[in-house]
N, C-alpha and C positions, 0 to 999 in steps of 0.2 A: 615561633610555633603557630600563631595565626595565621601567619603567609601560608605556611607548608600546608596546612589543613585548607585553606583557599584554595591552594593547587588542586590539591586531591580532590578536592569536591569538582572545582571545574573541570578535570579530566574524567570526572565519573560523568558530567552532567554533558560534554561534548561527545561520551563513547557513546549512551544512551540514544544521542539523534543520529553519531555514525549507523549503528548498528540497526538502528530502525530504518534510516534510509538505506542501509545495506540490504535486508529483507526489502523493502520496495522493488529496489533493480532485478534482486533475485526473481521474486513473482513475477516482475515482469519481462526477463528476459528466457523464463523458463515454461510463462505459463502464460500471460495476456496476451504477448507480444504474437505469440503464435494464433491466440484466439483470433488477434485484429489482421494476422495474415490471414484467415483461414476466412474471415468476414468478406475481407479486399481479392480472394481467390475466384479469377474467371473458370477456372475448371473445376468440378465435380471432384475430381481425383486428387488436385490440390488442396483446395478447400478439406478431404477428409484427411491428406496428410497432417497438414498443420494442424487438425482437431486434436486426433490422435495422439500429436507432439503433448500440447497440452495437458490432456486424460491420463497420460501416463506419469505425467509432471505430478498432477492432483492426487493421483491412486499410491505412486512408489512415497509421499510425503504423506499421505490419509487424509488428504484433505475432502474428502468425501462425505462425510456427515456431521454434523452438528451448530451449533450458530457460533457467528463471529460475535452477538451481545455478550455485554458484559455488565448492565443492570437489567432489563429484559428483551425478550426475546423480540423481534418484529418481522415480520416478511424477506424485507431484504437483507438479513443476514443470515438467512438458511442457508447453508453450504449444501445441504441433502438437493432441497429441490433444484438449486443452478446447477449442480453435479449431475441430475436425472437430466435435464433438459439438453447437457452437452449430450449426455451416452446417447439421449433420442435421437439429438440431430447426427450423430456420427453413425446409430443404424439406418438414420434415412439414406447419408449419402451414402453407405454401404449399400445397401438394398439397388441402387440407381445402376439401369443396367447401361451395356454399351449403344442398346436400340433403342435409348430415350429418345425423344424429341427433343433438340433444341430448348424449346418453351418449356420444358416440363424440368429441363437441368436449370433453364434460366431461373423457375420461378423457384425450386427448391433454393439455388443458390440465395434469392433474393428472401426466403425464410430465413434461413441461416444468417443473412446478419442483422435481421431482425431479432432475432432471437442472442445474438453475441454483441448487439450493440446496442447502446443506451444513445437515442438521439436528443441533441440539445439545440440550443439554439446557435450557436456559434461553433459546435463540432459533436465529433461524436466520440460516445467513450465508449470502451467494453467495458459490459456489464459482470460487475466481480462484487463478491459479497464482500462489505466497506470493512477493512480489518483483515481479511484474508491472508495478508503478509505475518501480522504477527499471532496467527493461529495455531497450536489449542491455551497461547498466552496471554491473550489479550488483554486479561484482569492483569497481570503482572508486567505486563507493557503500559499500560495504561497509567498505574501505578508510578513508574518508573521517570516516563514522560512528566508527568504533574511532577513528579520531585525532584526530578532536572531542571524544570522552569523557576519553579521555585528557587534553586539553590542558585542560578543564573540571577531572579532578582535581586537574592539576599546580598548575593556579592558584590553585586552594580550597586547598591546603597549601602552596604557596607565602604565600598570604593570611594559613594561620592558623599558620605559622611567624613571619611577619613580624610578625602581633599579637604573640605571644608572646614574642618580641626586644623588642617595645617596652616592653611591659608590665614588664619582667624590667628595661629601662632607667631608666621611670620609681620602681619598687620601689628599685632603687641611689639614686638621686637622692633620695628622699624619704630613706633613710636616712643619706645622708649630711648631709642638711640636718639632721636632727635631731641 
């Protein structure tokens, strides 16, 4: 019964970080990914495609207003105001006509991935409120996570409790045979 109940815990506690890395991919093959094209776009026209991709990614899921905290609230997990600052930049390059200047589409593009990327030292990330994947759940992801790790270490010492019972058995056994 112990074993069986070890299973089940361990297949609740691997679906747990399946599932959460599952939502990762998701966001970012439906919604970053397109942000970081749309950063890396030499053309006006492309750059609003790839915005677009995104915006409707965020709108058709609701990911449009509210924070990704989950004890309190801080700047960077307002989903409202990154959500205002995409629609801005995608009526700028809306707005951008065909008789721009060179310089003027250069410099807008070069807003735009200011404004879609977070620069670091060693590279650059798009900027996404931190949680955004497991959004409007994150108290109950967060949850989940903590009690997956947990049940991962209870099992790894419960395991290497159990080696060491046995081991400590076979040690008796070996001296009493001799």
């Amino acid at each position: 019964m112990k074993l069986f109940i070890a299973i089940v815990l361990t297949i609740f506690a691997f679906s747990v970080f399946a599932i959460t890395i599952k939502k990762n991919v998701s966001l970012d093959q439906n919604c970053t990914g397109y942000l970081k094209r749309a950063s890396d776009a030499n053309r006006v026209e492309t750059a609003r495609e790839e915005l677009q991709k995104s915006i409707q990614y965020l709108e058709t899921n609701n990911l449009t207003k509210g924070y990704t905290s989950v004890l309190y609230k801080t700047p960077d997990e307002d989903i409202e105001f990154w959500y205002k600052n995409l629609k801005a930049s995608e009526n700028e390059l809306s707005m951008v006509s065909d008789t721009a200047s060179i310089l003027e589409k250069t410099n807008l593009l070069m807003k735009l991935k200011e404004t879609l990327m977070d620069s670091g030292e060693k590279n650059d990330n798009v900027t996404v409120p931190e949680g955004l994947s497991r959004y409007p759940n994150n108290l109950m992801w967060g949850i989940f996570i903590w009690l997956a790790i947990l049940i991962l270490l209870s099992l790894f010492m419960w395991g290497a409790i159990s080696v060491d019972k046995n081991s400590r058995k076979m040690k008796a056994k070996d001296t009493v045979i001799k």
